[in-house]
Every structure is written in structure tokens, then in C-alpha cells.
Backbone as CSV, one residue per row, in Angstrom:
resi,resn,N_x,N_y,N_z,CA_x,CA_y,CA_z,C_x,C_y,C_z
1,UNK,116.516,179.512,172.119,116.272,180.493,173.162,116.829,181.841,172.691
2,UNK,115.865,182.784,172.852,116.323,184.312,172.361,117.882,184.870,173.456
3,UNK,118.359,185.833,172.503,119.346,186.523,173.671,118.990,186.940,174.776
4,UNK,117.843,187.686,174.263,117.123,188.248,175.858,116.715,187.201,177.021
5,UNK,115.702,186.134,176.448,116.014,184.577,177.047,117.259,184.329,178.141
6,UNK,118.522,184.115,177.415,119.647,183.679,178.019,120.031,184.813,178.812
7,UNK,120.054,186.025,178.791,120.685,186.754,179.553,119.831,187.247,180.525
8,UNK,118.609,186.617,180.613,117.567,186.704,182.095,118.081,185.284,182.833
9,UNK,117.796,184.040,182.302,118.280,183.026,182.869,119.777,183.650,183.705
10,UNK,120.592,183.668,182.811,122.025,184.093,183.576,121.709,185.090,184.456
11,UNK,121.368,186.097,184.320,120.454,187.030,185.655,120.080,186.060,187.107
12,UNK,119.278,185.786,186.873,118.705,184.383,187.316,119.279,184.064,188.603
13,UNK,120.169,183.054,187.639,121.036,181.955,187.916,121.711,183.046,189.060
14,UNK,122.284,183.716,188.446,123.541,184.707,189.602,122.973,184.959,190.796
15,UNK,121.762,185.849,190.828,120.560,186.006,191.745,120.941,185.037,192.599
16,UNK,120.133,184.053,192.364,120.291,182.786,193.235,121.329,182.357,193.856
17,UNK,122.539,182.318,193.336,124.039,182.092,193.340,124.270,182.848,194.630
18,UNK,123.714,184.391,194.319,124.136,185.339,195.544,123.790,185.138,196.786
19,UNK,122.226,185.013,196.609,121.481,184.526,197.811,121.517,183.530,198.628
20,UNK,121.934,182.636,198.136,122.405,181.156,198.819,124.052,181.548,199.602
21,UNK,124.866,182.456,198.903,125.900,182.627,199.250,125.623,183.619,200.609
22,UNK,124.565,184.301,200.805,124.369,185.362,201.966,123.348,184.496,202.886
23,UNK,123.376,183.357,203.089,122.244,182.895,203.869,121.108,182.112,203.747
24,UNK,120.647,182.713,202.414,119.331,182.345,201.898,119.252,180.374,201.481
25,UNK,117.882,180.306,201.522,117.333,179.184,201.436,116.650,179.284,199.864
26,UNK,117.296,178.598,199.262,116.116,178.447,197.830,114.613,177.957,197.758
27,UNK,113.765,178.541,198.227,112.943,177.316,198.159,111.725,177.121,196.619
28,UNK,112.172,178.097,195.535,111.607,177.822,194.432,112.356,179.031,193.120
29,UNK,112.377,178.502,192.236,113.018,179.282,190.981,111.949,179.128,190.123
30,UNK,111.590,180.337,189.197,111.033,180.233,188.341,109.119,179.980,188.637
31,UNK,108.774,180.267,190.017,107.311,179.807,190.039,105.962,180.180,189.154
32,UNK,105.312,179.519,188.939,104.443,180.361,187.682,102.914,179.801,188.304
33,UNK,101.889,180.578,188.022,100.532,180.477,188.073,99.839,180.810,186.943
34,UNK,98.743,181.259,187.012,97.700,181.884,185.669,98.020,183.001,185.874
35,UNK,98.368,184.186,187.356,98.704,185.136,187.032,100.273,185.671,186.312
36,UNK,100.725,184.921,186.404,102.455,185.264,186.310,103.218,184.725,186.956
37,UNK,104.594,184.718,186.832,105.504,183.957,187.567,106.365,184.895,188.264
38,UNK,106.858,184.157,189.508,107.738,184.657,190.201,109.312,184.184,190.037
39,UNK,110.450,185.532,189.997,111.746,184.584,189.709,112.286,183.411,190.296
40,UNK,112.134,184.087,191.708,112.981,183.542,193.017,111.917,183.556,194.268
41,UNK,111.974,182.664,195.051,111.609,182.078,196.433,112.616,181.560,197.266
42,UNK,112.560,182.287,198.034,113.335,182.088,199.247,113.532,182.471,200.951
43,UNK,114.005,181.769,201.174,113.505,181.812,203.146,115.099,182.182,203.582
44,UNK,114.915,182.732,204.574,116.297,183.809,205.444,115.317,183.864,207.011
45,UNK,115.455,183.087,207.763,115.285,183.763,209.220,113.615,183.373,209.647
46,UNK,113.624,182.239,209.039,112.036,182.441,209.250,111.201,183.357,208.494
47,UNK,111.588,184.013,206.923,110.935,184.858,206.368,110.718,184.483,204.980
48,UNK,109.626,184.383,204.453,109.745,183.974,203.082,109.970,185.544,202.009
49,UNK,110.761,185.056,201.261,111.333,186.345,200.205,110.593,185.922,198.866
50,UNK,110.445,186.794,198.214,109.808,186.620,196.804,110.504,187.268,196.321
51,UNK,111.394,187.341,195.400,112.164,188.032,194.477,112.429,188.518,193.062
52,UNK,112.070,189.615,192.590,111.994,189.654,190.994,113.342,190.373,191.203
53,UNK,113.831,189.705,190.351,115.163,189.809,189.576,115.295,190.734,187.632
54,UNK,115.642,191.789,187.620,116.121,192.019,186.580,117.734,192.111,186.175
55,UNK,117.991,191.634,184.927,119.218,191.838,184.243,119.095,192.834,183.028
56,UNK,120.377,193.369,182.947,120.591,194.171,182.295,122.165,194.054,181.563
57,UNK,123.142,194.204,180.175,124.144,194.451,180.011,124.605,195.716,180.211
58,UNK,123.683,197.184,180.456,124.456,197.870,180.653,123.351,198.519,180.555
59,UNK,123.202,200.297,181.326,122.642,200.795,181.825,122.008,202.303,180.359
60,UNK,122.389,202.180,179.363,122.213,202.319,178.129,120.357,203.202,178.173
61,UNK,119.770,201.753,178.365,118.013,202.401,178.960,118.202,202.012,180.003
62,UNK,118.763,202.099,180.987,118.115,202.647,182.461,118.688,201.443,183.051
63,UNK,118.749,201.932,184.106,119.150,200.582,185.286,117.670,200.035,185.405
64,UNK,118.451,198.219,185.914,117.667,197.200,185.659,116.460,197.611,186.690
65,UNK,116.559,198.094,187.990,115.540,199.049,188.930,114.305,199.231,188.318
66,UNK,114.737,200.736,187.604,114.164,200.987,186.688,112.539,200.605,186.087
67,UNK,113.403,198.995,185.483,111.692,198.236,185.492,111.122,197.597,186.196
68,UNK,111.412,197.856,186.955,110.418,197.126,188.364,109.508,198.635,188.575
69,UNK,107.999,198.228,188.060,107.441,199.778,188.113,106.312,199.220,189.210
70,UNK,105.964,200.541,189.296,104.671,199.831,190.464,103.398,199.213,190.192
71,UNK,103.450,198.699,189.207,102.114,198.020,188.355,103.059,196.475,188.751
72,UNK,104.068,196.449,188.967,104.657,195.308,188.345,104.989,194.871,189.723
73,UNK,104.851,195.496,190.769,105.046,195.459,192.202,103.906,194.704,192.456
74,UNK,102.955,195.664,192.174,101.905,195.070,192.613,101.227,193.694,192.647
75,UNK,101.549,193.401,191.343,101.405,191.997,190.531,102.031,191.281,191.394
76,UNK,103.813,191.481,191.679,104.640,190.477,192.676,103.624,190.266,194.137
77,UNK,102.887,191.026,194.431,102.261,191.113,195.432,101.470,189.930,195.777
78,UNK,100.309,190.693,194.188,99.324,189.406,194.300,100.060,188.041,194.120
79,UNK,101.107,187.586,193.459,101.600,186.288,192.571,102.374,185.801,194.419
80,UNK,102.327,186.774,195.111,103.071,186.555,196.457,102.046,185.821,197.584
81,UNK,100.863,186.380,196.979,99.044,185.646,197.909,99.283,184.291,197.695
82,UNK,98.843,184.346,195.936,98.904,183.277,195.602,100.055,181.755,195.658
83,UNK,101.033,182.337,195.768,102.312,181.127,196.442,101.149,180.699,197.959
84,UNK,101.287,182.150,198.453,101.132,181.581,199.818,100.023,180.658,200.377
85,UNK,99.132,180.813,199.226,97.551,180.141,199.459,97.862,178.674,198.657
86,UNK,98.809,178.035,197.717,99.070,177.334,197.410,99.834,176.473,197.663
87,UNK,101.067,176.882,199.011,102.061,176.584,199.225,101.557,175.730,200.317
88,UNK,102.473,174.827,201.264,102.368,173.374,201.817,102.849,174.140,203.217
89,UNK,103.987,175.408,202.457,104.844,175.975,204.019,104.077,176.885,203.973
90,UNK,104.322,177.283,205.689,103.039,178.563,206.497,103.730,179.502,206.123
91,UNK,104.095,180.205,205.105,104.789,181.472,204.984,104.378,182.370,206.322
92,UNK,105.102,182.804,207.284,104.291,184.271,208.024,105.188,184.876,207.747
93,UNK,106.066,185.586,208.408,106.524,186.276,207.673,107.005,186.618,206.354
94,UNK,106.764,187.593,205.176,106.967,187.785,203.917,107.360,188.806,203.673
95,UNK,108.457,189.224,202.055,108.642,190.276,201.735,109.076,190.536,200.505
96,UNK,109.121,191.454,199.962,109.543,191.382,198.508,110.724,192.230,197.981
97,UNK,111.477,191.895,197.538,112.880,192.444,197.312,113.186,192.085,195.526
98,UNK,114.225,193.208,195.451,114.383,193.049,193.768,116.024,193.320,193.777
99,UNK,116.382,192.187,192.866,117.638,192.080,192.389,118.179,193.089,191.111
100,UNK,118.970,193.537,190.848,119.695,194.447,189.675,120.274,193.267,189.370
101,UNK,121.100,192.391,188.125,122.256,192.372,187.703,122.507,193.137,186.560
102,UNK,123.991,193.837,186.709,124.664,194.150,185.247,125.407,193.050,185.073
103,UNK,125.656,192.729,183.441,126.171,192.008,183.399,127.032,191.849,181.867
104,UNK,127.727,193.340,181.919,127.992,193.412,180.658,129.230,192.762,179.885
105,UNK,129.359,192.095,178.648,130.028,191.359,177.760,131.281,191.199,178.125
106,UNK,131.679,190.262,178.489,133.144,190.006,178.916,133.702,191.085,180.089
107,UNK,132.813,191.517,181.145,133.035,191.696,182.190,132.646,191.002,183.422
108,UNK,132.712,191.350,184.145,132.085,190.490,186.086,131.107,191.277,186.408
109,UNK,129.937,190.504,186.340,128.819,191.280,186.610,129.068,191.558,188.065
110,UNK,127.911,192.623,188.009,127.534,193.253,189.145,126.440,192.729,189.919
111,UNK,125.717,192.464,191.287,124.473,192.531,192.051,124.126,193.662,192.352
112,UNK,122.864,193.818,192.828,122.764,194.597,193.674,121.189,194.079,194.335
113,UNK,121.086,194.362,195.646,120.094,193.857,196.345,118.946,194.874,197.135
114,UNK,117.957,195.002,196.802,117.341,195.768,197.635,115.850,194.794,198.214
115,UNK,116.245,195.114,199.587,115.366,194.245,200.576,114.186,195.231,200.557
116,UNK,112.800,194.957,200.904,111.828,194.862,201.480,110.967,195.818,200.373
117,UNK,111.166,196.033,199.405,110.754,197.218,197.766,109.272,197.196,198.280
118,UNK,108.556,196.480,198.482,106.962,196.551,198.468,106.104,195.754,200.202
């Protein structure tokens, strides 16, 4: 597994870690279709969340934000239909939110959470 590999997983992983710790319901990691995959799935309140998660060690090129561009929104969008047209649960309410981690070398990473991006 590449570095970049492991230090999205660990991204990831934390993501998830956080979300479960604030409430959240896991209800899928890692989902994938023909269009692309989604990081994170998860339910809070009766709401299904779709979550792209970026990591970053350090803000060097840009905070992890940053690449979440609006081509790439959009995509979460459609890959967000498609869960829902595939899925078993009635998603109604939905939304899409994007995770930051820093997480630089022998420090305590950082989160950061922004609800409802698209």
C-alpha cells in the first residue's frame, strides 16, 4: 500500500472515529459503484450523511478543503442518487458534508467538520 494509500485510510479511519463519537451512525465505509466511491455513510437524526473525507499532513499545498472542488461535489452528488436508488434504507432526508484531517508526523491530528457543503 502506497503512503498516500495509508494516510487516506488513517484519514478515514479518524473521520469515522469522530463521527460515531458525535452521534453518528456508521452505516457504510468505503462505498463504491461504476461511478466512484463514497468515503463515509452515515445517519444522525433520521438523516442520511454522505461524507468525503480528505487528509492531509500539513497544509504545504493547501488545506485538505481545498480539494473538494465543485466537479468533485458534484460527483458526491450523483454517487449520493445512486446509494440511494440502491440502498434497502429509505434515505429522506440527505446531505453532504466534508471532513479535513491534518495529520501531521508525530503530532495529534486535527478534524474539522463541515456540515451540509452541497
Amino acid at each position: 500500500m502506497a503512503a498516500k494509500d495509508i494516510l487516506g485510510k488513517r484519514g478515514e479511519d479518524l473521520a469515522a472515529g469522530y463521527l460515531t463519537e458525535h452521534g453518528y451512525r456508521l452505516v457504510a465505509r468505503n462505498w463504491r459503484c461504476p461511478q466512484g466511491e463514497i468515503d463515509v455513510i452515515a445517519e444522525l437524526g433520521g438523516e442520511t450523511v454522505f461524507v468525503e473525507v480528505k487528509t492531509r499532513t500539513s497544509t504545504a499545498y493547501g488545506h485538505p478543503f481545498e480539494a473538494i472542488t465543485l466537479s468533485k461535489l458534484a460527483r458526491l452528488r450523483r454517487l449520493a442518487a445512486a446509494w440511494c436508488r440502491q440502498s434497502d434504507a429509505a434515505a429522506g432526508r440527505i446531505r453532504i458534508d466534508a471532513i479535513a484531517v491534518l495529520a501531521p508526523r508525530g503530532q495529534t491530528p486535527t478534524i474539522e467538520h463541515l456540515q451540509g457543503v452541497y
